[in-house]
Structure formats: C-alpha cells, structure tokens
Residue frames relative to the residue before (quaternion, step in Angstrom):
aa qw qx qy qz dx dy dz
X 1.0000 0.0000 0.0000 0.0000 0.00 0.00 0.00
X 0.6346 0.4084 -0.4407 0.4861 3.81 0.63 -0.83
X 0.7248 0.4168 -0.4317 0.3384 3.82 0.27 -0.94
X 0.4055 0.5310 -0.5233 0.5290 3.60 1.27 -0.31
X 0.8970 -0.1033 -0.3518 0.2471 3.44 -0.52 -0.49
X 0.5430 0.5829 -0.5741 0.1893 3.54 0.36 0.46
X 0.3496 0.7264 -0.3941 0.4414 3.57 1.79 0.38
X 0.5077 0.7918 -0.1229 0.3165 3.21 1.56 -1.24
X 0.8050 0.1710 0.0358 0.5670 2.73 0.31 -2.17
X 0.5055 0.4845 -0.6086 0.3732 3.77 0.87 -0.17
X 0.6873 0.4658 -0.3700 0.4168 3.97 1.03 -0.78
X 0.7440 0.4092 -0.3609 0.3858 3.79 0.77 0.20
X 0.7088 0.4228 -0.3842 0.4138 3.24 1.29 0.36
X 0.3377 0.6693 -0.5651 0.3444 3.54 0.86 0.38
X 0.4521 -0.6243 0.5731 0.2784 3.62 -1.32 0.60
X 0.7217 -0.5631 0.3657 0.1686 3.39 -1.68 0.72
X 0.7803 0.2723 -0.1174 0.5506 3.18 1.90 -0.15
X 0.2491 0.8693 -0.3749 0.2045 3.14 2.03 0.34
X 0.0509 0.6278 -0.7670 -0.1224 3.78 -1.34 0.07
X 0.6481 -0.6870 -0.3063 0.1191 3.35 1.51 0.12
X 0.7524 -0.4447 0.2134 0.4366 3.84 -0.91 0.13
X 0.5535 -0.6518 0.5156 0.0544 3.14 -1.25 1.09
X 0.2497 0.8327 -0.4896 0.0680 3.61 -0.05 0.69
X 0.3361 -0.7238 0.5696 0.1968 2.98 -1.09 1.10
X 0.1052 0.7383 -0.6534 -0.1301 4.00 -0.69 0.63
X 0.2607 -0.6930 0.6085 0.2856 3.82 -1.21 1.00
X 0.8542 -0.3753 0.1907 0.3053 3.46 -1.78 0.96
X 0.7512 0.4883 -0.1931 0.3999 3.71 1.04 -1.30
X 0.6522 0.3002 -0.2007 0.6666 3.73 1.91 0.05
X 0.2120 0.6722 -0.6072 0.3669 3.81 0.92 1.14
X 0.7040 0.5026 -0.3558 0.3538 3.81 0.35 -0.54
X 0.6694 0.5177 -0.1760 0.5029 3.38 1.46 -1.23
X 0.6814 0.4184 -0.2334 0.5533 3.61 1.10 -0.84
X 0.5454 0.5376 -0.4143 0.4918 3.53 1.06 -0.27
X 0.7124 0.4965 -0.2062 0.4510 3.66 0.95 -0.96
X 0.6287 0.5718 -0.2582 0.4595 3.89 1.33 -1.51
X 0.8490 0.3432 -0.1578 0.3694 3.05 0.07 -1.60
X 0.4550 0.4786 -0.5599 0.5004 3.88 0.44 0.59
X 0.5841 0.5387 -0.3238 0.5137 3.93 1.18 -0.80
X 0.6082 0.6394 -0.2976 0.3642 3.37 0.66 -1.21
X 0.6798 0.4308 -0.2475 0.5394 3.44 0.64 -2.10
X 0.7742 0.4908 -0.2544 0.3081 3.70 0.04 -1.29
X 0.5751 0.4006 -0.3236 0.6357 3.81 1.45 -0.33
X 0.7825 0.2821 -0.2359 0.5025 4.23 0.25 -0.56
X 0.5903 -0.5537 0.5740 0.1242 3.77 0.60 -0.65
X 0.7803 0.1565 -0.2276 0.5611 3.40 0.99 -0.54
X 0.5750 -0.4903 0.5515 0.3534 3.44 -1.86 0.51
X 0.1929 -0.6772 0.7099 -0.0107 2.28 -2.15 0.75
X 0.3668 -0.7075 0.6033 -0.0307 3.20 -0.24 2.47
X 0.0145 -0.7803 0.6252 0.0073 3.71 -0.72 1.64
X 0.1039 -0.6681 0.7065 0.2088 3.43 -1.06 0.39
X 0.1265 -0.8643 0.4804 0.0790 3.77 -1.30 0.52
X 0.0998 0.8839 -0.4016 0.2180 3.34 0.18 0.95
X 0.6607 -0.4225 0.3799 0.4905 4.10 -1.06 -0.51
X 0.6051 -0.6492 0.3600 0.2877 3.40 -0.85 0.35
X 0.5619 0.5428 -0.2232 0.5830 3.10 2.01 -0.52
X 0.3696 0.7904 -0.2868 0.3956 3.36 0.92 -0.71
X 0.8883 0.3732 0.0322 0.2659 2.00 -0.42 -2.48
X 0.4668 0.7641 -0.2055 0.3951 3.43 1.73 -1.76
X 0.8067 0.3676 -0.0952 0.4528 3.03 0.35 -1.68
X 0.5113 0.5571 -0.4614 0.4639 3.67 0.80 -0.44
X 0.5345 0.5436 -0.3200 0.5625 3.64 0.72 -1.61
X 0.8172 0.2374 -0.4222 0.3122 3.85 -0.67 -0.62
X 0.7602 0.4516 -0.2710 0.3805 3.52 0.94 -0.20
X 0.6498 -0.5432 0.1225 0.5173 3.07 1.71 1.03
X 0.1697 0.8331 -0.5213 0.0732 3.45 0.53 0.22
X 0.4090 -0.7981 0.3815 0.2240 3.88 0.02 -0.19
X 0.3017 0.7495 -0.4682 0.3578 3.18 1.57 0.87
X 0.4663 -0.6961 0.5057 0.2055 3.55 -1.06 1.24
X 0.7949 -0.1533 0.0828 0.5811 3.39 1.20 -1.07
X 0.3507 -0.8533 0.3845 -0.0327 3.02 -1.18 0.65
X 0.1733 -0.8371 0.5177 -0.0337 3.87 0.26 1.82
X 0.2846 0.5311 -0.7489 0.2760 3.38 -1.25 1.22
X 0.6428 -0.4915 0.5036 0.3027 3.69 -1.70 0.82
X 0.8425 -0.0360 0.2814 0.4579 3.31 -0.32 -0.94
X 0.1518 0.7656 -0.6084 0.1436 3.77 -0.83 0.94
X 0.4833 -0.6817 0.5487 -0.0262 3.30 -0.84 1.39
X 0.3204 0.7723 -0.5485 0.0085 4.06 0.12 0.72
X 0.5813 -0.5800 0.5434 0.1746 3.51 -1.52 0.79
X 0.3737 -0.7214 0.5751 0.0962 3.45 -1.06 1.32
C-alpha cells in the first residue's frame, strides 16, 4: 500500500512539460527510491535527476531554495 501511494504522488508531481523532475531522496529512503523511481520513469517517460544525501542536509538545502520537485525521506520531524 505505501509504494502504491508513493508511486502516486511521484506521478502527480511531475510538471506538465517535464523530460525531467528533480528529486531530492534523504539516505534512510535510498532502498525504496532505488526500487520506485525506475517505475516512475517507465510509467511517465520522464527522468528522474536524484540527488542523495541526509534528510537534514537535504531539508535545509530545500529551505534555501534548492530546486527539488519532490522530496523522499521516511519520517521528518519539523519545528514551528
């Protein structure tokens, strides 16, 4: 059921003119994105440009504008 939907939403966030989508995947969801995103390309057609890294890292890149389309990590804890 989860890979059902994270199959989903990797297919509802791609852009309307993609060839392709930027994804950010943090270190603790490398097995699952290693496995999705070959599904991903082969159901949409477009690539999928991974960067791989800590979830913090990665997080923090994203607030300072990084250009990631979406973004794969298990579980993340953010402060108000």
């Amino acid at each position: 059921m989860k890979r059902y939907l994270l199959m989903m939403a990797l297919c509802a966030v791609q852009p309307a003119f993609a060839g392709e989508v930027s994804v950010a995947v943090a270190a603790n969801f490398t097995g699952a994105a290693r496995d999705l995103l070959p599904l991903f390309e082969k159901a949409t057609g477009d690539t999928a440009k991974i960067s791989f890294g800590s979830t913090g890292k990665l997080y923090a890149q994203i607030e300072n504008g990084a250009p990631f389309e979406l973004f794969l990590a298990r579980a993340i804890a953010l402060k108000s």
